[in-house]
Structures are given as structure tokens and as C-alpha cells.
C-alpha positions in Angstrom: 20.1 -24.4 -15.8 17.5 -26.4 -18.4 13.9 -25.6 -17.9 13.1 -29.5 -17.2 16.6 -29.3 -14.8 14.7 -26.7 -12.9 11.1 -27.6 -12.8 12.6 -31.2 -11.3 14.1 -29.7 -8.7 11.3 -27.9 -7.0 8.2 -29.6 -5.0 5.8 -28.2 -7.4 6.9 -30.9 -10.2 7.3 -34.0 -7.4 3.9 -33.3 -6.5 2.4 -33.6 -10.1 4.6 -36.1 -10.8 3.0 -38.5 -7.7 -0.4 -37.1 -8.7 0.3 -38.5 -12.5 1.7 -41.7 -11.6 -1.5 -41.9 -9.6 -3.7 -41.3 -12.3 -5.3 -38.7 -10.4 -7.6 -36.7 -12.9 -7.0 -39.1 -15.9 -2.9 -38.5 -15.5 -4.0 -35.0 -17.0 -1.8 -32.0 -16.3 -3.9 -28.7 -16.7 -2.4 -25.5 -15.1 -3.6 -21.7 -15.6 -2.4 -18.2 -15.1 -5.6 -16.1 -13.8 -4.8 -12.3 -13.5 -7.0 -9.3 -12.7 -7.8 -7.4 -15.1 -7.1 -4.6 -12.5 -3.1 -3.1 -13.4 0.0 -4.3 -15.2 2.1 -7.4 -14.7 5.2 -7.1 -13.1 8.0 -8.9 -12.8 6.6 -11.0 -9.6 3.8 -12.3 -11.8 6.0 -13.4 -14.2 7.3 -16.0 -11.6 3.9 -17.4 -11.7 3.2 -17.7 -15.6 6.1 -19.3 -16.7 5.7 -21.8 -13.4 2.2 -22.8 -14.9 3.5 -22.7 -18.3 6.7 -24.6 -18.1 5.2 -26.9 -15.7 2.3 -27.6 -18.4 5.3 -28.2 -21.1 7.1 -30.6 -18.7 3.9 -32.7 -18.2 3.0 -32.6 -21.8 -0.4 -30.8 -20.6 -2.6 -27.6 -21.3 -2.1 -24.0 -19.8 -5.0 -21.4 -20.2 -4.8 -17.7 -19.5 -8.4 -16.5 -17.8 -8.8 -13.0 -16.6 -10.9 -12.7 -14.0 -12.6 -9.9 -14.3 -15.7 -9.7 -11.3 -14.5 -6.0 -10.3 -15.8 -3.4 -12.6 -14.9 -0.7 -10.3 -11.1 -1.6 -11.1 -11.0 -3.5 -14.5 -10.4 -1.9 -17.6 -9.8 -3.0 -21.1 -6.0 -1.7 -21.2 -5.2 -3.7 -18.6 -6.9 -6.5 -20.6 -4.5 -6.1 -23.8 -1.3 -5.0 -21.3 -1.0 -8.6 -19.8 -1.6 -10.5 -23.4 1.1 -8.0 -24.6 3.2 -9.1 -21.5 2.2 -12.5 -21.3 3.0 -13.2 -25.5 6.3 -11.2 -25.1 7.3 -13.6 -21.8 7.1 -16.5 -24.8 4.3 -18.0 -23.6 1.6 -19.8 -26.0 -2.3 -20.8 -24.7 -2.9 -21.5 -27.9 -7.2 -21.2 -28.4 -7.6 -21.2 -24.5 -8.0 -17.5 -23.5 -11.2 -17.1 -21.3 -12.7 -14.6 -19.1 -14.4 -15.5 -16.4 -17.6 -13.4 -17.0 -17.6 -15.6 -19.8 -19.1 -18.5 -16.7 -21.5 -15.8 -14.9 -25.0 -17.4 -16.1 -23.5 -20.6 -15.0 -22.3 -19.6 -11.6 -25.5 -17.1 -11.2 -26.9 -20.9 -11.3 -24.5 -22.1 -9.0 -25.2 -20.0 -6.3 -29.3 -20.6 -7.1 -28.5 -24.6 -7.1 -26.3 -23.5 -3.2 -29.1 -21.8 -1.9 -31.4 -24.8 -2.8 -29.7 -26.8 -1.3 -29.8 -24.4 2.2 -25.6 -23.8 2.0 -26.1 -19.8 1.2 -28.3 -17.1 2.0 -28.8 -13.3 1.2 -27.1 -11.6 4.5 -28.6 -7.5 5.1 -25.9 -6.7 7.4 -23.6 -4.0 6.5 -19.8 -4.9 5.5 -19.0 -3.6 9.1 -21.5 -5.4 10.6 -20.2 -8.8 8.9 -16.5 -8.3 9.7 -18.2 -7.7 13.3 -19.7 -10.5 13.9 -17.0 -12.7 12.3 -15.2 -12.6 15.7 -11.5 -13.0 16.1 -8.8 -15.7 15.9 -9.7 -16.7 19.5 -13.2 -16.0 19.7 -16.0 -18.0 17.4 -18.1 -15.6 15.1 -21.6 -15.5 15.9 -24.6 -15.7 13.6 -25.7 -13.2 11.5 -29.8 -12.7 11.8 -30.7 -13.5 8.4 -28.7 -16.7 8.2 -32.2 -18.7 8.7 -33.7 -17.0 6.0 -36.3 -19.4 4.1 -34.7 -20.9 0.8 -37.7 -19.2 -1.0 -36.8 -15.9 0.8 -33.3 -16.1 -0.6 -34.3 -17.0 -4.0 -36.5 -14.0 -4.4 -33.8 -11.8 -2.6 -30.9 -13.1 -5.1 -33.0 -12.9 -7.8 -34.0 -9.6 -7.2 -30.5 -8.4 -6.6 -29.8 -9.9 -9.9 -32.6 -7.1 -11.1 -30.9 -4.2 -9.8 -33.8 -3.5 -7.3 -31.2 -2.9 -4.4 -28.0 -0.4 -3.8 -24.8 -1.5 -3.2 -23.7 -2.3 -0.3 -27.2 -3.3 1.2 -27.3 -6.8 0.6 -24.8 -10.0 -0.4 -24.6 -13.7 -0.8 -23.1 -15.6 1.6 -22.0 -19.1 2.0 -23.4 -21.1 5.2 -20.7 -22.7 6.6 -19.2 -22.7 10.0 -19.2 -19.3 12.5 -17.5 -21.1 14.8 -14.3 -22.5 12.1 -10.6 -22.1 13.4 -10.4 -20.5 9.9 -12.0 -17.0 9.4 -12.6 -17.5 5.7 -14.9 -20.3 6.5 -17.2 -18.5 8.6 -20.0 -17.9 6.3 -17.8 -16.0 3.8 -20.0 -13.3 0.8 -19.9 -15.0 -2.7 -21.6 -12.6 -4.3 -21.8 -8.4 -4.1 -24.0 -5.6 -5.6 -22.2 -3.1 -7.9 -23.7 -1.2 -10.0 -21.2 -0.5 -12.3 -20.5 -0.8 -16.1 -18.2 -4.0 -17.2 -15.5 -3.8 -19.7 -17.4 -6.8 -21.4 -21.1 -7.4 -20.1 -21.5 -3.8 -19.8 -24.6 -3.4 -18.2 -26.3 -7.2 -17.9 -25.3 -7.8 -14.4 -25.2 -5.6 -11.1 -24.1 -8.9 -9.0 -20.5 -10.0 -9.2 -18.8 -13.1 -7.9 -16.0 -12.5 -5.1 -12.9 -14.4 -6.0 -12.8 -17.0 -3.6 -16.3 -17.7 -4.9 -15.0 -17.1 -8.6 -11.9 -19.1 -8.7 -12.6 -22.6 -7.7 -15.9 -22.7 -9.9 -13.6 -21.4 -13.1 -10.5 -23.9 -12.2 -13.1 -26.6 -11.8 -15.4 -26.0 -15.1 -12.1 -25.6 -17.2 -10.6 -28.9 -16.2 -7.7 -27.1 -14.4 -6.0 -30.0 -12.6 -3.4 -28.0 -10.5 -4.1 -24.7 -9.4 -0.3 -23.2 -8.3 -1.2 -19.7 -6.4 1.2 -17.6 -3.9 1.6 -18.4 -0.2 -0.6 -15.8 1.6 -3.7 -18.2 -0.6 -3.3 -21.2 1.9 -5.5 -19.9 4.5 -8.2 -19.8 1.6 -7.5 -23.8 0.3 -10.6 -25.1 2.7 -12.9 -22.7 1.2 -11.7 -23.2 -2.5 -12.4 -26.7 -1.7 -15.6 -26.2 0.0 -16.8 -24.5 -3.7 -15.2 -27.4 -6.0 -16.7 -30.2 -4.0 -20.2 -28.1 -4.3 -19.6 -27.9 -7.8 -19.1 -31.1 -8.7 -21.9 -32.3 -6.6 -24.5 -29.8 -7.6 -23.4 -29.2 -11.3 -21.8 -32.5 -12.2 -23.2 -31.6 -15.8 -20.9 -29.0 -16.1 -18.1 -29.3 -13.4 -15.8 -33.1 -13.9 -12.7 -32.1 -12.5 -11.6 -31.9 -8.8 -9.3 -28.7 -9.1 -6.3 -29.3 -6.4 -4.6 -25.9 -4.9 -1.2 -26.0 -3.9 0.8 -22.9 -2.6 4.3 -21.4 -3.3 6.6 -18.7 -1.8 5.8 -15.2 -2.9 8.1 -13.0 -4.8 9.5 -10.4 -3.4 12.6 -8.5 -4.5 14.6 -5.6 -2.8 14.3 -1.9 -3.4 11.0 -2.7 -4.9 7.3 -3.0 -4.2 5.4 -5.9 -5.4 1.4 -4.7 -4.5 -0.8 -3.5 -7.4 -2.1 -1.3 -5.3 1.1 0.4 -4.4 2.2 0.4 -8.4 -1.1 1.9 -9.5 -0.3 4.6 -6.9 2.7 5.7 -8.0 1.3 6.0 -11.5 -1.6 7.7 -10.7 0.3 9.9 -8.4 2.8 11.1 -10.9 5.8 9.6 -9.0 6.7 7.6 -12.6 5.8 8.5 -16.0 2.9 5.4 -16.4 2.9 1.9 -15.8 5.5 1.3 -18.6 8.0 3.8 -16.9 11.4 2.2 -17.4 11.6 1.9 -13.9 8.8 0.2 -12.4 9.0 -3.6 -12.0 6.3 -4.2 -14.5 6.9 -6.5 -17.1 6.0 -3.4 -19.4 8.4 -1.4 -18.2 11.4 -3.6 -17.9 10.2 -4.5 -21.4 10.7 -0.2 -22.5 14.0 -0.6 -20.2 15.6 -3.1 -22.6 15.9 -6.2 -20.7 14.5 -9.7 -23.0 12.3 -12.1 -21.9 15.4 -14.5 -21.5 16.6 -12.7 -18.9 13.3 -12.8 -16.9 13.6 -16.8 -17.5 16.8 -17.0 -16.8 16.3 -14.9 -13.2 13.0 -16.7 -12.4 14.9 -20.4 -12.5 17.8 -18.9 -10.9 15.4 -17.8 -8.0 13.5 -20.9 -7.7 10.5 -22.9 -6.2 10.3 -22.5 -2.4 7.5 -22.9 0.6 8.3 -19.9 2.8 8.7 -16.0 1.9 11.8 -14.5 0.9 13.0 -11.5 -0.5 15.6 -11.8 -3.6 18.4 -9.7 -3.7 18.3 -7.0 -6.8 21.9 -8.0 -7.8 20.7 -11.3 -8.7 18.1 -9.7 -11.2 21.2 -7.4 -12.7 23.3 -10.6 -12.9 20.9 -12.1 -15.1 20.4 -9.0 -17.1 23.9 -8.6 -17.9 25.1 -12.4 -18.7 22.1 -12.3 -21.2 23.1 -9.2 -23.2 26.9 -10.3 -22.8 26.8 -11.9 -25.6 24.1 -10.3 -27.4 24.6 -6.5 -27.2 27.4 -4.8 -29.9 30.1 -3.0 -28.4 29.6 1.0 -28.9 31.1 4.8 -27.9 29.1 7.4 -26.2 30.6 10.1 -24.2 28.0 11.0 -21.7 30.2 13.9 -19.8 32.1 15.1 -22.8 35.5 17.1 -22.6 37.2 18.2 -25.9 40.4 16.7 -26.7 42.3 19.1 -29.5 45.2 16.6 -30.7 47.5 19.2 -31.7 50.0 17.4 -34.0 47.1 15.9 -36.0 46.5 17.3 -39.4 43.1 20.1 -38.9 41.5 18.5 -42.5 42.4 14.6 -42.3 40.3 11.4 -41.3 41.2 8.5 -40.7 38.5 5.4 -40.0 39.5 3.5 -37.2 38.6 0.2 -36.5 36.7 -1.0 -33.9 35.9 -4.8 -33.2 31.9 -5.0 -32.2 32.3 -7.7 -30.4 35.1 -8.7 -28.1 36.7 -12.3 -28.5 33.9 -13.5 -31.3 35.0 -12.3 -34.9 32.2 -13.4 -36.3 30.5 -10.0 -35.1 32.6 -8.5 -37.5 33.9 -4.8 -37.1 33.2 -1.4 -37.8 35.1 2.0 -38.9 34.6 5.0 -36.3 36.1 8.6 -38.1 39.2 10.0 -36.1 39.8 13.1 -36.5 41.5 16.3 -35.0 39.2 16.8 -32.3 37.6 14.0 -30.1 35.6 14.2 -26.9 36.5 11.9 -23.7 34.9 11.5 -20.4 35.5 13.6 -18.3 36.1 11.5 -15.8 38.7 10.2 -17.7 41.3 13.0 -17.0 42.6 14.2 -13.4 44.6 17.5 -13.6 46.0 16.0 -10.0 45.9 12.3 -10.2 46.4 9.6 -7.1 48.6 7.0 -7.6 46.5 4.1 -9.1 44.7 6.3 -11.9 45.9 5.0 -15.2 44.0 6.8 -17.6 44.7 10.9 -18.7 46.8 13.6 -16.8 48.9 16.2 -17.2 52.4 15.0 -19.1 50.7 11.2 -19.3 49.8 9.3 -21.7 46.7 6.8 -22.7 45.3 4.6 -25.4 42.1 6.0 -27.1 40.5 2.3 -27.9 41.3 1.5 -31.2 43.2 4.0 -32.3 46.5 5.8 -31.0 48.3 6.7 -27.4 48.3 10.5 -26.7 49.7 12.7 -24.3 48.2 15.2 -22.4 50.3 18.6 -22.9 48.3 21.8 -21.9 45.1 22.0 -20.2 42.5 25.2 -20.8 40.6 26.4 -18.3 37.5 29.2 -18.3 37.6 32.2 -15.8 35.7 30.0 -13.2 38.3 27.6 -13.4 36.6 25.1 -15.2 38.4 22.5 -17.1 36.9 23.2 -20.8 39.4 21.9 -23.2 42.7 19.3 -23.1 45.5 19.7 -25.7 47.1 16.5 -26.6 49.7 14.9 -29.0 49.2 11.6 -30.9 52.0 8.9 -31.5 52.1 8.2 -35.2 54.1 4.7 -34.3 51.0 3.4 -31.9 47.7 3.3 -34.2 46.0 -0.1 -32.9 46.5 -3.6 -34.6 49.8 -1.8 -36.1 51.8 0.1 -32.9 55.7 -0.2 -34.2 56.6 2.0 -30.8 57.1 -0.3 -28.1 55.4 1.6 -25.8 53.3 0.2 -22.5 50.6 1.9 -21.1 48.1 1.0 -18.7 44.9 2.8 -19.2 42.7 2.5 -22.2 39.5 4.8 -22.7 36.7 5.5 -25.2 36.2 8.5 -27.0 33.8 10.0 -30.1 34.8 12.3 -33.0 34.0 15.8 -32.6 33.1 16.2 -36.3 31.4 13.3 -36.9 29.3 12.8 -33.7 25.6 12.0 -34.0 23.8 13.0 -30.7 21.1 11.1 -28.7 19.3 11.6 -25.3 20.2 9.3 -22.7 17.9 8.3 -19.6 19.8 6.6 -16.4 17.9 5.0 -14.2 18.8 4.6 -10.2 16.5 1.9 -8.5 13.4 3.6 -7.8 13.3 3.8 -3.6 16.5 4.3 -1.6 15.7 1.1 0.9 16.1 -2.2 0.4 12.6 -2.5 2.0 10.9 0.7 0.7 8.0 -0.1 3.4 10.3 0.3 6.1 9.5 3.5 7.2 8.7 5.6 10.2 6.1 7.1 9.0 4.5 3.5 7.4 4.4 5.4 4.0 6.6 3.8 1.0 6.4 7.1 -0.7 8.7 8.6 1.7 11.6 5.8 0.5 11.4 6.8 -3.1 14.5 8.0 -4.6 14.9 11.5 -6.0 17.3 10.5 -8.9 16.2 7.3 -9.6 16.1 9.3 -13.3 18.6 11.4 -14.9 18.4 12.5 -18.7 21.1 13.5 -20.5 20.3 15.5 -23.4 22.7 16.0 -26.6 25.3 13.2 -25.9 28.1 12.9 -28.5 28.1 9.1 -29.8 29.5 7.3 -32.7 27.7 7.5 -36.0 26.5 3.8 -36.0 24.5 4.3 -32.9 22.2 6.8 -34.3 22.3 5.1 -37.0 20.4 2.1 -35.5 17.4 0.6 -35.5 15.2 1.2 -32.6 15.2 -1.4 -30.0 18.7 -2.1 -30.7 20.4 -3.2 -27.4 24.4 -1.7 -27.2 27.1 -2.0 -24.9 28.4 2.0 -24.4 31.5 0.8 -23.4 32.6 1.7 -19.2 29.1 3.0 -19.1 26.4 0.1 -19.6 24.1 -1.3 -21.1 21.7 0.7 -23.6 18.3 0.2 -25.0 17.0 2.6 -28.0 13.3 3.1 -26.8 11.0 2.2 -29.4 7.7 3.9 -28.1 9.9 7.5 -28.2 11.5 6.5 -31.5 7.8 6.8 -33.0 7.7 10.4 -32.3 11.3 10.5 -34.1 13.2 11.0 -30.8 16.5 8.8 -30.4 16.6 8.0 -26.6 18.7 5.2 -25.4 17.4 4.1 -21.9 19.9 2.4 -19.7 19.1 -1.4 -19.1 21.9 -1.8 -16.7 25.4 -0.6 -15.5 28.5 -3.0 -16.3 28.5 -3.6 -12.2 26.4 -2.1 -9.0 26.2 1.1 -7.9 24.2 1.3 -5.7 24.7 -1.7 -3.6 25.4 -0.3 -0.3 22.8 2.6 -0.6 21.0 2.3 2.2 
């Protein structure tokens, strides 16, 4: 599907379409992406910035990225340089617009004077408690709070002095003066501004008041010219109040605010054996449940980024899934789908034996080698090929040999025989065993007569495996990841706690895996096919540390699909 095939078949583009045709906002088409400077991305937030962006490429229009950073109790500056990492990588281009939204505090700190003015806000003493008290139900109207008929010149001297730092946190906020008695709860006199006295990642010190994002959001849209603000589903209850602040704006700063900002909602994205909440991710990290927010296995754009999968794949996953109205939760195997038929056709066909057992080819001479070779990949010869060293010894999976075999295994047994994959057919002859019992070592003969590209023998057989030389094997680490809770809906627990659904081998490491010498051999973030085993990503962040680690992006099918 072409990104202008997709963006026409979802509401969002019919409605910008009828508001261009209109003329609505000069026929301009101005969208944003505007994240909190509070965690990572993840793979739910990539849904929303390549919406805004394509849409913005469709309409011939503008797309800025604005952090908005009013929280300095959360913000930091890594997660300032994570998301422009993640947003860059996701191919996505702002060009000169990056903007902070503390970049517009003097001119909302003026905004809220101008509101107060005008007797539409007031400096509220209650406690947060006390507000959330008095705000009164979905069936039962609010009531007033006490201070709500404050003078103007009592509010101004309050704000002003909260703007000085003269009072503690939590003692006294801005609040809008609405409607107590509004079928919505967010218009009942909602705060717009709180007292923190805490050190910003870029104002440091200058202010102690911050701007609560409903407060924030509107007046940044509006100021920037942001014709179409596209936000997630559970934002619709807050549309009146986003509204209430653009038409303020443009009424009581029409020298700075020229644009009507319009919201418009979309279905949240939600995908199984996963959680979605920045809340819930930064736990996990900061609980030691995953190695950091880049941890291979954590939805974060970051971390699918160290797993190996591209940015096409996210694209090609995000159209797949759609534009909707209503909630739904998409199905992980879509996800893997998309991963795969990306790196299809991208990835080089390799050999690593990650549960080696020695094969001893008995009738093969102890000294000779012989390059084999191996096509990289499949069915396109323009890939070209490659020479893997065959030698005496080799190692197969284990897995690949059954001492007492069922009827439909094809591959090794005792008195059977097999392709090794691109090279000759063997046959298993005697098989060595340790005092436990163990299987440790296979002795096998080789066909002369059946060397690939060149068998003279006539024979048939049926199974075809992989192997690696002995002799010539470089050795890697190799991480396999499981999905990372054992539920399709990790929060569907008992107990209420999505710890309790994570899975305890959502990681295993294999350490000193025999591969063939080109993988080692490669440069890091090379993507490979280990062939019956997966796709492989060398990790580039351990590669710097001289460590060769191939994380595995995603099996050749699903494993795990009837887990829970």
C-alpha cells in the first residue's frame, strides 16, 4: 500500500481534504507531533508522527516537532535527544521547525495575566484534594470553590507573586472560570497553571509556575499556526476545553495568535503482549525488569531500533494497521509480518549453529578443504555467492538428528541420510555417547557423487540442513528474545499488577555459537538470515565495546502464538 493510497483511505485525510477545499485557514495544511519530554518513544507513538508527517506531505503543508516540556519533575535532556534520534531515524524531516514549548512561557505567563483581566481565571487555595472534591461527579454539578470571586487585582498580585517563588507547591494554582455545573468535568473550572519549584532542563531556574497541558497545548498549536491538531482518542473529552483556550487566544492575543487550531481524535494504539503507558515502560526500566529503555525488547522505537527491525518496517506496519475511530488492540503477528517481508528481501542468507553437535565425516580426508558454495540470496543472483570451508569436522543442530525418529522426520538418524546445504549427502553410521548418556558426537560418511550444483548420484533425499566448519568457525554471542509478558493483555491480572504477566525467558543468551566466517566478519548492524533459525541483527551499541552479539529481530514464523 502507497503512502497517498493509505492516507486516502482514512477519515483523517477526507476531513482535511473538505477543510482545504473550504479554504478553511488559508487552504493551509499545518500538522505537529508534540511529545513529552518525559521517556522514550515507542512504537505506538510512531503511529502518530508519521500520521502528522505523511499527512503534511500529502497536503503539500508544514509539520513541526515541539516538545512540551511544562514538567520538570519528569523531563530530562536524554529524553530530549532520544525522541530526535527516534523521530530522524523514523525518516521524518521538520526541517528548521523544532520548538519547545518553554520557548512560549513569557507569552503564555501573559496569556493567563490578559484571562484574569478579563475575569475568566483566578488563583484557587484549595488543596488538589479539595479541588477534585468539589468538582463533583458525572451526575452531580461541582460546586464553587471559595476563592473563585477573588478580585481581578487580588489574582494579579497572587499570580504574580507565584511567579516570584513566594509560595510552596502545592498551596496555590491558576484556574480557568468556566462552568461548575458543565456535563464535562474538564470544563469545570480546570488549573492552568501549578507551582513547582524545580530546576528545568532549559530555563533552569527562571520560572517556578508551569503551564498544565490542556492549558499548554492549544496556546502552542494556535501561536504556531498548527491547522490540524490529530491526538489519540481518550483526548476527546478535552476538545471543548482546547477550544475554550484557542478562542481566548485569538481574542485576547490576536497580535500573536491568527490561527483557529482544530482537534480531531483517532483510535489509540494498542498491540498485544505489550504495554503502551510511559508510565508502565519507565517502570520496568527503572525496576531492572529490562536492561534500559533501549532493551531489544521493549516496544520503544529505541529498542526495536537495537533489535534490528528498519524504519520501513514500522511504515509498513503503521499503514497496514490503519486510521480508525474506536480502540482496538492489533495482533503482534501483524507486527512480525511486517518485520519479516521487509528483511525478505534485504537480509543475506547465513549459517550459525546455535545447539551445536559435532559431525566427524569419517571417509573425509583429516587435512583437506574444500570451499563450498553458498548462494546469499535465494532466487536473486544478483546477490552473488559466497565460499563457506568444508572440512572433516562440521557442527549441526542438534535438533537436527533423532537417534529414534517418528515417521515424518526427514532430516539425520541412525543409517539415514541428509543434504548438508550446499555441499554433500551423508549418512549417519555410529553415534557416541558420554557416561550420562548424552549424545556428544555423530559419525558420518559423505557421497563423493552428490557435492551441490554437481550431484552425478541420482540420489533423493528429503531433508536438507545447515551446518558450520569445526575448523573454521568464528564464534559470536547470540540474544533471543521471547515477547516480553506471557498475556496477550499483560494487565489482565488478578492481582491488577502487569508485573506479574512478564515472562521469565523473554531473553536467552547464547554465548560461543559456531558460525560461518563471513558473519563475524561483518560489519555491525548487518541484518542476516541464520538460516531455520531467524532473523539476526549485529548490535552496534555492543560492537563498540568490541563484543560481536547478534540480537534476534524475529523468528522465520511464531512461536509463541498460542502462549497464553
Amino acid at each position: 500500500m502507497s503512502r497517498e493510497t493509505e492516507n486516502q483511505s482514512n477519515f483523517l485525510y477526507a476531513l482535511i481534504s473538505k477543510d482545504v477545499a473550504e479554504g478553511k485557514n488559508g487552504g493551509r495544511v499545518h500538522t505537529r507531533f508534540p511529545p513529552e519530554p518525559n521517556g522514550y518513544l515507542h512504537i505506538g507513538h510512531a503511529k502518530a508522527i508519521l500520521l502528522n508527517y505523511n499527512l503534511a506531505q500529502t497536503f503539500n503543508g508544514k509539520f513541526n516537532l515541539r516538545f512540551d516540556d511544562t514538567n520538570p519533575i519528569k523531563e530530562e535532556q536524554e529524553f530530549v535527544d532520544s525522541i530526535i534520534e527516534d523521530i530522524r531515524w523514523l525518516g521524518v524531516d521538520w526541517e528548521d521547525r523544532l520548538f519547545f514549548t518553554s520557548d512560549y512561557f513569557e507569552l503564555k505567563y501573559e496569556f493567563a495575566l490578559r484571562l484574569i483581566e478579563a475575569g475568566r481565571a483566578y488563583v484557587c487555595d484549595l488543596s488538589q484534594e479539595q479541588i477534585r472534591e468539589y468538582r463533583g461527579t458525572l451526575t452531580e454539578p461541582g460546586k464553587e470553590s471559595p476563592y473563585r470571586n477573588r478580585s481581578v487585582e487580588e489574582n494579579l498580585d497572587l499570580f504574580k507573586r507565584m511567579r516570584q517563588g513566594e509560595f510552596p507547591d502545592g498551596s496555590r494554582v491558576l484556574r480557568a472560570k468556566i462552568d461548575m455545573a458543565s456535563g464535562n468535568l474538564n470544563m469545570r473550572d480546570p488549573v492552568l497553571y501549578r507551582i513547582i519549584h524545580a530546576t528545568h532542563h532549559r530555563t533552569g531556574d527562571k520560572w517556578c509556575i508551569y503551564p498544565m497541558y490542556d492549558f499548554d497545548h492549544p496556546f502552542s498549536d494556535a501561536l504556531e499556526g498548527i491547522t490540524h491538531s490529530l491526538c489519540s482518542i481518550e483526548y476527546s473529552d478535552h476538545r471543548p476545553l482546547y477550544d475554550w483556550v484557542v478562542e481566548n487566544a485569538l481574542e485576547l492575543m490576536p497580535e500573536v495568535i491568527k490561527c483557529r487550531s482544530r482537534q480531531t481524535e483517532f483510535a489509540r494504539f494498542n498491540m498485544t503482549y505489550t504495554v503502551m503507558s510511559k508510565r508502565k515502560l519507565r517502570r520496568l526500566v527503572e525496576e531492572g525488569y529490562v536492561n534500559g529503555w533501549d532493551d531489544p525488547r521493549m516496544p520503544t522505537i529505541a529498542g526495536l531500533r537495537r533489535r534490528g527491525v528498519t524504519p520501513e518496517a514500522i511504515a509498513d506496519f503503521q499503514e497496514r494497521v490503519g486510521v480508525a475511530r474506536a480502540d482496538s488492540t492489533v495482533d503482534l503477528a501483524m507486527f512480525e509480518h511486517c518485520i519479516r517481508n521487509d528483511l525478505e528481501k534485504k537480509a543475506y542468507r547465513m549459517m550459525a549453529v546455535l545447539d551445536p553437535l559435532k559431525v566427524v565425516i569419517t571417509n573425509w580426508p583429516e587435512d583437506k578443504i574444500e570451499q563450498m558454495e553458498q548462494e546469499n540470496m535465494p532466487g536473486d543472483e544478483s546477490a552473488g555467492t559466497r565460499k563457506v570451508p568444508f572440512g572433516r569436522e562440521i557442527y549441526i543442530e542438534r535438533d537436527d538428528f533423532m537417534e529414534d525418529p517418528p515417521k515424518n522426520f526427514y532430516r539425520l538418524a541412525p543409517g539415514r541420510e541428509v543434504r548438508l546445504k550446499g555441499a554433500y549427502i551423508i549418512r549417519c553410521e555410529t553415534v557416541i555417547k558420554d557416561a550420562a548418556g548424552k549424545i556428544t558426537e555423530l559419525h558420518c560418511t559423505y557421497d563423493p557423487q552428490t557435492k551441490s550444483g554437481q550431484d552425478t548420484s541420482g540420489k533423493k533425499v528429503k531433508g536438507v540442513i545447515h551446518w558450520v566448519p569445526v575448523q573454521h568457525a568464528a564464534r559470536i554471542t547470540v540474544r533471543l528474545y521471547d515477547t516480553l509478558f506471557l498475556k496477550e493483555n499483560p494487565e489482565d491480572d488478578d492481582e491488577g499488577d502487569f508485573i506479574n504477566s512478564i515472562n521469565p525467558n523473554s531473553l536467552i543468551t547464547l554465548t560461543d555459537v559456531p558460525v560461518e566466517p563471513a558473519v563475524a566478519a561483518a560489519a555491525p548492524g548487518s541484518r542476516f538470515q541464520f538460516l531455520r533459525k531467524g532473523y539476526f541483527y549485529y548490535d552496534p551499541v555492543d560492537a563498540r565495546e568490541g563484543k560481536i552479539i547478534f540480537n534476534r529481530i524475529v523468528s522465520l514464523k511464531d512461536s509463541w502464538a498460542k502462549k497464553s
